[in-house]
C-alpha positions in Angstrom: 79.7 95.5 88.3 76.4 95.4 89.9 76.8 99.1 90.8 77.2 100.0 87.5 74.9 98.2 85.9 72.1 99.2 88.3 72.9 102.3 89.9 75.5 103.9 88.4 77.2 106.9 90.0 76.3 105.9 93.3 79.4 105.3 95.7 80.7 101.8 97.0 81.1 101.7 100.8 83.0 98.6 102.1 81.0 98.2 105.5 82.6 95.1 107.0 86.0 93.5 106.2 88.3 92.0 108.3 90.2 88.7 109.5 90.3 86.5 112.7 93.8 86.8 114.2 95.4 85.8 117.3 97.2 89.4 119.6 96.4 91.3 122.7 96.6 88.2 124.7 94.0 86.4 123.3 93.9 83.5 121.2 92.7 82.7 118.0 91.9 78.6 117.5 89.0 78.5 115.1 90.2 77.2 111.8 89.6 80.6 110.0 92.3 82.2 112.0 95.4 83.4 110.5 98.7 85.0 112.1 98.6 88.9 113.7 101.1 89.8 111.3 99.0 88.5 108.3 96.0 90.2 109.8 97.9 93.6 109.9 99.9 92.9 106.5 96.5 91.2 104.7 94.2 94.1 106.2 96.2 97.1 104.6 96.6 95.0 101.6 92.6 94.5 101.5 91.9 98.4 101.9 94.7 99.1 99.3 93.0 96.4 96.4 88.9 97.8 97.1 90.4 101.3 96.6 91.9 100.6 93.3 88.6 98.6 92.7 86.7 101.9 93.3 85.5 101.7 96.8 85.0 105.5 98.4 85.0 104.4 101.7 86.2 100.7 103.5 85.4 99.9 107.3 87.0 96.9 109.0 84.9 94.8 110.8 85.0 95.2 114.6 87.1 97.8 116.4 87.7 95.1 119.2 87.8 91.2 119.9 84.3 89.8 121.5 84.5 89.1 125.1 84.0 85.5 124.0 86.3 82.3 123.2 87.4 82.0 119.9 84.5 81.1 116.4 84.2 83.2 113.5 84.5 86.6 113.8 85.1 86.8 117.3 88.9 87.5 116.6 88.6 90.3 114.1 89.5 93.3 116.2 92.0 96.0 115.6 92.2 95.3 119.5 91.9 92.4 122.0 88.3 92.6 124.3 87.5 94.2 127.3 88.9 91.4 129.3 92.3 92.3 128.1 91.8 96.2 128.6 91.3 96.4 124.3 95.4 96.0 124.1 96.2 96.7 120.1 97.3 94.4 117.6 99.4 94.9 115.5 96.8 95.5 113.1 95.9 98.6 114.8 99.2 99.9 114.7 99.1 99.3 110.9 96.3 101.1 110.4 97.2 104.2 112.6 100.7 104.4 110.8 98.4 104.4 107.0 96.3 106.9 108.5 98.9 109.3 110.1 100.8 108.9 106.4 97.9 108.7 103.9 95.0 110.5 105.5 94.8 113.2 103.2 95.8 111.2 100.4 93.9 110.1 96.7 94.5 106.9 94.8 96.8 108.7 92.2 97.4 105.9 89.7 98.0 102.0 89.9 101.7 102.2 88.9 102.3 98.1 88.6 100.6 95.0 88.9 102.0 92.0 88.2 101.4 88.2 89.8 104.1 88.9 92.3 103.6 92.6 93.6 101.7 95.9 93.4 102.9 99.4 93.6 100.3 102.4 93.9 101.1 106.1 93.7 98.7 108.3 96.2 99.2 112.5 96.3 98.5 114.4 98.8 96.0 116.2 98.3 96.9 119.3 101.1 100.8 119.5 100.4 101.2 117.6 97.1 103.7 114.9 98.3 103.5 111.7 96.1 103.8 108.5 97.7 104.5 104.9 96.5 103.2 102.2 98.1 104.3 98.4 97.6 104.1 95.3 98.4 104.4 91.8 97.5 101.1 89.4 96.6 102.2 86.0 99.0 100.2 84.8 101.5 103.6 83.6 103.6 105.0 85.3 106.9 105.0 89.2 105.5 108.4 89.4 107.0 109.2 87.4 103.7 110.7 89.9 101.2 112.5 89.4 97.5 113.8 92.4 96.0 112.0 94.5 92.6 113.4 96.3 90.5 111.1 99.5 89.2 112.3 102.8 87.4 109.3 104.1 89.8 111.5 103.5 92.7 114.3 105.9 91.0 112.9 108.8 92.8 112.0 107.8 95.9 113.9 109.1 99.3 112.2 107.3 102.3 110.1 104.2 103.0 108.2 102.8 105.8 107.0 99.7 106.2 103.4 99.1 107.6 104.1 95.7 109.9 102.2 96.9 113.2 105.3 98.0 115.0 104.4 101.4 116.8 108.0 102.1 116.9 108.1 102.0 112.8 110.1 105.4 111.8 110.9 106.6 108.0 114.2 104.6 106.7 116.6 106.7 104.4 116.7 104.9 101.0 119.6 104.5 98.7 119.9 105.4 95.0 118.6 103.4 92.5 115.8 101.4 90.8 115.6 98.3 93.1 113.6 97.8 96.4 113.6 95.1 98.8 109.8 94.3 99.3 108.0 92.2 101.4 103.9 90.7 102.6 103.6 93.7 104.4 102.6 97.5 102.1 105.7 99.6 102.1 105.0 103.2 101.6 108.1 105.5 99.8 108.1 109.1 99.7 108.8 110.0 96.3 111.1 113.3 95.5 109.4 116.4 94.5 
């Protein structure tokens, strides 16, 4: 609102976002501190909502853990600190996989919203591929999952969920218009 009102036209840049999250081998004790998983599932989910909110660009806030004990902030790294050689979280596994998937990719359309999920479409803006992206709103485990049903889901053929495992490969989906979701975004490729 302020940007419009006062300097409209002029891009919104995100320049520090993040959360304080145990991984890496280092701990996270300060009473802000929520779960690696949440950090990886909560971070995507973050960058997905300031996007739809108009944000042009979003940078998370720090690339690594301080080389310190744990207070505000100091556990907000994609990866631990130098005293555990920067060893990724699964945050920064998150991330990587959105990036290898969406980097070329535009905020197409907010397909859904509703008090229990979102799904966004993004394009491709080099090759054209549409993709859906879901998740659900809780602030629970993101292994937690309940299934939607969406006609959007109809034509999807693949999905990959975004929980910070490296290992994470595309999944064959099955026909239909329901889709088991959970905390963490799923993406879908959706049919040409």
């Amino acid at each position: 609102r302020f940007r419009n009102n006062f300097a409209s036209g002029s891009e919104v840049w995100v320049t520090e976002m993040g959360y304080d999250s145990d991984g890496g081998g280092e701990a996270c004790i300060h009473s802000n501190c929520i779960s690696e998983q949440q950090q990886a599932a909560w971070g995507i989910r973050a960058v997905l909502r300031l996007l739809k909110e108009g944000a042009e660009r979003v940078y998370w806030y720090f690339y690594a853990n301080e080389n310190t004990g744990s207070y505000l902030h100091s556990r907000s790294g994609l990866t631990a600190s130098a005293n555990h050689n920067f060893a990724p979280k699964a945050s920064y596994y998150a991330f990587k996989k959105l990036m290898d998937v969406l980097s070329n990719s535009i905020l197409a359309e907010v397909v859904e919203e509703s008090q229990s999920h979102s799904i966004y479409s993004f394009e491709d803006v080099l090759s054209g591929q549409k993709f859906l992206i879901a998740w659900l709103h809780h602030a629970e485990d993101p292994d937690k999952g309940t299934t939607i049903i969406s006609e959007h889901f109809k034509t999807t053929s693949e999905y990959l969920v975004i929980d910070g495992d490296p290992r994470a490969n595309w999944i064959k989906t099955t026909t239909g218009s329901s889709r088991k979701l959970c905390g963490y975004p799923t993406i879908f490729k959706v049919n040409p």
